[in-house]
N, C-alpha and C positions, 0 to 999 in steps of 0.2 A: 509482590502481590499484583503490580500493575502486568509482569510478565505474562501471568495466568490469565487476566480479563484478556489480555490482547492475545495469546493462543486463541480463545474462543471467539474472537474478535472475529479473524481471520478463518477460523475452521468452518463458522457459520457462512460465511461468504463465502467462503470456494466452494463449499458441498457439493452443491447444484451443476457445477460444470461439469464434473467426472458423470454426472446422470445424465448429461443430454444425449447421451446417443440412445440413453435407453427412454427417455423421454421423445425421442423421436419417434422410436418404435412401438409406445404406446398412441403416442395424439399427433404424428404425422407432422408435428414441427418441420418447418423449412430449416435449410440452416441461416437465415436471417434472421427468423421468428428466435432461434437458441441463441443468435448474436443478441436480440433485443430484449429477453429474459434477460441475459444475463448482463446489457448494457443499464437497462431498467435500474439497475440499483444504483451503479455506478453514476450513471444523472443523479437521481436525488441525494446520494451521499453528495454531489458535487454544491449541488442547490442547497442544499441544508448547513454545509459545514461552513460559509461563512458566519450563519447565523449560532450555529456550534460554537467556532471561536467567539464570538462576542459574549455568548453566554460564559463559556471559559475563563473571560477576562474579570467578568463579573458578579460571578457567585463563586458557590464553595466548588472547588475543583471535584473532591472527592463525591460530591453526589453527583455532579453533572456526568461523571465516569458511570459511577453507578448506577445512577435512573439512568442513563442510556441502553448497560446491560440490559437491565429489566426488559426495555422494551424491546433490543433487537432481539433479546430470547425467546421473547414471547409471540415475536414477529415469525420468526424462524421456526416455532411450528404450525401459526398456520400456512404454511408451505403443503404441507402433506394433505391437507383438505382442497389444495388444485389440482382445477380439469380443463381445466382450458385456457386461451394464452392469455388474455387477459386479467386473470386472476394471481400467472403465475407474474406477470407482468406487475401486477396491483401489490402482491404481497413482495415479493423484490424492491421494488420502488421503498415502501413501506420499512422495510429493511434497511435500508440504507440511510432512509434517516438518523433511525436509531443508533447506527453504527457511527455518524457522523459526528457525532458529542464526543465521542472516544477520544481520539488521536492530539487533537487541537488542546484540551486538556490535561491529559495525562505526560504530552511534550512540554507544557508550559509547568506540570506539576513538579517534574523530573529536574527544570530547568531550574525552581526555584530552592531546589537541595544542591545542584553542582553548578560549580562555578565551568568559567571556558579553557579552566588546566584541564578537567576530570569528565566533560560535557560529551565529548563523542564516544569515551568508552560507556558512559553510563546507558547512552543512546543505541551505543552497537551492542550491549549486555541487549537491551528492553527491546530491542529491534531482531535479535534469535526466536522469539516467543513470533514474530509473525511468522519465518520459515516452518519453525514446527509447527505450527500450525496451519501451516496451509496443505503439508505432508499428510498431518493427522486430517483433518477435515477431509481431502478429497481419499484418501485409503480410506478411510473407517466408512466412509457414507457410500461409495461401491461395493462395499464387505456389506455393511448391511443390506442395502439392497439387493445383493444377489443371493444371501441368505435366506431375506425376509422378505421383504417390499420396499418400493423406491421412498415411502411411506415414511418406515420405522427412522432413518437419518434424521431426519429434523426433528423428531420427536422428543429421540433423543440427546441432541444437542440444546433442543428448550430449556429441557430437565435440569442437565447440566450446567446451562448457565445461572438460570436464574438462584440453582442451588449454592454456587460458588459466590453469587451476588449477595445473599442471603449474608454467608459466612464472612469475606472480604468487607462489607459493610461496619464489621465489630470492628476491624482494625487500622482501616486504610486513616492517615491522618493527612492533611491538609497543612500547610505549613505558612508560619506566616507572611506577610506580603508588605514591612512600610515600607523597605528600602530595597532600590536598586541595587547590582552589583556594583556598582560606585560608591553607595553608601550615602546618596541621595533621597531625599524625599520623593517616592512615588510618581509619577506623571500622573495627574488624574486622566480620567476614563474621556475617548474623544468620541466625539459627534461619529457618523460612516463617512461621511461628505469630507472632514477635517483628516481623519485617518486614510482615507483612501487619497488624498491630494497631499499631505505629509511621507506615504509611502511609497505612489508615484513619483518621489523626491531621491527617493535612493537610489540608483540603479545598479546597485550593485544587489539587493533584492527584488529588483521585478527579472535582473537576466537571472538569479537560480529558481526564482518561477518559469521563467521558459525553460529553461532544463530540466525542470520535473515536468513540463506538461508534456516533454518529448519522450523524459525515460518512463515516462507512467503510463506511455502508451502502449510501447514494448511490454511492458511489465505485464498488463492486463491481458495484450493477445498471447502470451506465455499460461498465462493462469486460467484464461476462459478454454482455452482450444490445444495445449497442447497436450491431455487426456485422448481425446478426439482424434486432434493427428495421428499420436502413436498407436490405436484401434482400428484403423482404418489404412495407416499408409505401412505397417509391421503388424497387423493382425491377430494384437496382442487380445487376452482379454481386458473385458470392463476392471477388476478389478487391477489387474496388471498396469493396466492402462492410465488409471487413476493415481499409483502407487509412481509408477516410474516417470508418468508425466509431472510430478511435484519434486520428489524425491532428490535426484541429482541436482538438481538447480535451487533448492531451498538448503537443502544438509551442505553445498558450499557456500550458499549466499550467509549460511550462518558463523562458517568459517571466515569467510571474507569481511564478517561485519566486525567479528574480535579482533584478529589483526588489524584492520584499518582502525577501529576506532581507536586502540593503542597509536598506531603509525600516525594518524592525522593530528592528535595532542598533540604528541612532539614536533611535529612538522608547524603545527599551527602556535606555539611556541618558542620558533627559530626566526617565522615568517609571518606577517599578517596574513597573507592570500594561502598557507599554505595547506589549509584545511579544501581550500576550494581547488586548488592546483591538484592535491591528491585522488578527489572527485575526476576532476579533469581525463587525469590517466587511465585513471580503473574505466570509465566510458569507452575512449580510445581505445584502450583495449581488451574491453569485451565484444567493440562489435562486429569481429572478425568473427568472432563465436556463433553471434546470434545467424550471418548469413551461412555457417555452417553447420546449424539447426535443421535449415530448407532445404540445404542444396543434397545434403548424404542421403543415401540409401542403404550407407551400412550402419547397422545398429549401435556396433560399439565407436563409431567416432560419432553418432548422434548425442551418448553417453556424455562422452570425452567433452564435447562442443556446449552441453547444457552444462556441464559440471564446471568449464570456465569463466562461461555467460553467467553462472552464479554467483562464482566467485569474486568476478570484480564489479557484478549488482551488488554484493555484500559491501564489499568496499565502496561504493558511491553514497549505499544506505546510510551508513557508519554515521556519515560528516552531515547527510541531509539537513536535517532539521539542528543540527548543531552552527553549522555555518550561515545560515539562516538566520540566528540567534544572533550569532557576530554582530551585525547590522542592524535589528531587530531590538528596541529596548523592553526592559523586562515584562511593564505594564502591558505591552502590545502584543506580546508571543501567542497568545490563543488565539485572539484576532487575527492575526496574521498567519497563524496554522492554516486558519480556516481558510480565509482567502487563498494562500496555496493548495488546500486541496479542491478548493473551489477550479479551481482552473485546470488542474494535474489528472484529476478524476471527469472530467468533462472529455479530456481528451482519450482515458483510459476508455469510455462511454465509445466514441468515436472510434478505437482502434478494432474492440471486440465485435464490434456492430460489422462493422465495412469488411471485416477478414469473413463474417457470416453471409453477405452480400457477395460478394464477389466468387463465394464457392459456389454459390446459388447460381452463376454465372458462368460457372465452369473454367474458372480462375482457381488452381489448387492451391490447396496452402503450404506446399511447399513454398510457393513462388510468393506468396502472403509473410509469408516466416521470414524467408532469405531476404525480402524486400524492408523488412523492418531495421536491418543494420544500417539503412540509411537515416532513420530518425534516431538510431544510438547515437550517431555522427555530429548531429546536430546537437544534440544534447549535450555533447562535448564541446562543442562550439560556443556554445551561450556559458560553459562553466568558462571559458577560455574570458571570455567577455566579460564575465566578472570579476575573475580575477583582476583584472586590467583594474579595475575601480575600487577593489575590497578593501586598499592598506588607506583609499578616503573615507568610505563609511564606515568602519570600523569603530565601533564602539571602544573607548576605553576600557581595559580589563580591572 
């Protein structure tokens, strides 16, 4: 069930990006203006989700999922009632909060059904549902609009959501909460001040926060612009455009997330750090991929280069929020979702913006693209770096 909310999760999020070119050619967007559209959300999901996770921590998981649907559904179609960039700017933003309740809850809801044998495939199972959806979201909303109007997308993704909210609402259960994976009594609920000075205490969780705030940069200039790219630098069409710019790099990213989340159990099973060591490699070695996104001009190793760069994003995805958890006690996992994507998603905000500025500049995005293997690199760096430290903070299993 949570699979489903999070297809829609995601499908409502990317829509928008496969439309910029044709939102350009209606209202004359810069492409800074289509960066800040489409960064717009990504701040305020960034801004809202620590407050997401607290709430996570605090109520009932399953409405906090829920009422979030509700609303980014109902966000996501006034979309179709903008004309201009501050509206699209206003109702993105707007979105993104909604969207922000999502993640931090439904990780910490996941977490309290699997333990840390069963935790990254459950993760890399519920982590497929964003790839297809982010396939289905940017195909379906250039199908529609080149059908219909740039319009009819969001309209119909409203629909759908709030319809599936409607249904999922009879079933979704919430599970109970006294004891920790230790079989301990609870942590009760800490101050921000007390948790934020507690989790600066770990560092083997604030370095896989720097590691998301670097692979989520990548991640976001991949999903905002490379629709865009592929229209412009292969002359594909819109629809085309949309389809193949999600397509190869999500359909392996969802490959990559079943295998690793299988591989990184058993690794992290043999080893404490070895959930994070497996992260480690898939980075290292996707980012040969992503500088070979920018640099080709032939189509089919563009193909070949996304379908890679997916495949070991799958695998990094896998163990995210699983290895995280490692460190992480059970009471604090929404909280501290949030806080990660409080940071991850700021930087995301930052990547899609700057690669829109800098084309504005007559900076291509090739050279935007190819240049971003270097913040893969680092992101591998900071897993490296916590590893170092993981087999201390390490929760007991």
């Amino acid at each position: 069930m949570l699979w489903f909310i999070c297809f829609f999760n995601y499908a409502d999020r990317v829509a928008i990006n496969s439309l910029l070119p044709e939102l350009q050619k209606l209202y004359g967007f810069t492409k800074a203006q289509q960066g800040l559209i489409s960064s717009a959300f990504t701040w305020l999901y960034a801004v809202s989700s620590p407050i997401a996770g607290h709430v996570g921590d605090r109520r009932s998981r399953k409405w906090v999922i829920i009422g979030g649907m509700y609303i980014w559904s109902m966000v996501t179609g006034f979309t179709a009632a903008c004309t201009r960039l501050w509206q699209f700017v206003a109702v993105r933003g707007a979105e993104g909060i909604g969207e922000a309740f999502y993640m931090p809850a439904s990780m910490a809801l996941i977490s309290d059904y699997h333990g840390p044998k069963t935790r990254s495939r459950a993760i890399g199972i519920h982590q497929t549902s964003i790839y297809a959806g982010t396939v289905f979201g940017s195909t379906v909303a250039a199908y529609l609009a080149k059908k219909y109007s740039w319009q009819v997308p969001f309209l119909f993704f409203a629909i759908a959501g709030c319809a599936l909210g409607l249904l999922l609402s009879l079933f979704i259960r919430d599970r109970k909460r006294p004891q920790d994976e230790q079989g301990t009594e609870a942590t009760p609920h800490l101050p921000v001040r007390q948790f934020l000075a507690e989790f600066a205490k770990t560092p083997t969780a604030v370095r896989l926060v720097a590691a998301y705030f670097f692979a989520n940069i990548v991640q976001f200039i991949f999903l905002t612009w490379m629709p865009t790219f592929m229209k412009e630098k292969f002359g594909v069409s819109l629809v085309l455009a949309g389809f193949a710019g999600t397509f190869f790099i999500q359909i392996f990213s969802m490959v990559g997330a079943a295998v690793g989340g299988v591989l990184a159990d058993h690794h992290a099973n043999k080893r404490k750090a070895g959930r994070i060591q497996f992260q480690m490699v898939a980075a290292l070695a996707g980012a040969p991929f992503i500088f070979l996104c920018g640099y080709t001009t032939l189509p089919v190793l563009l193909v070949l280069a996304m379908s890679m760069y997916g495949f070991f994003k799958g695998i990094y995805d896998a163990s995210l929020t699983a290895s995280f958890y490692d460190v992480i006690a059970a009471p604090r996992r929404a909280t501290s979702t949030g806080l990660m994507n409080f940071i991850g998603w700021i930087g995301a905000g930052l990547g899609a913006w700057m690669v829109g500025v800098a084309a504005d500049h007559r900076i291509s995005m090739s050279i935007s693209i190819s240049s971003a293997a270097v913040l893969y690199a680092m992101c591998a760096v900071f897993l490296a770096a916590a590893a170092r430290t993981a087999a201390k903070d390490m929760l007991p299993a």
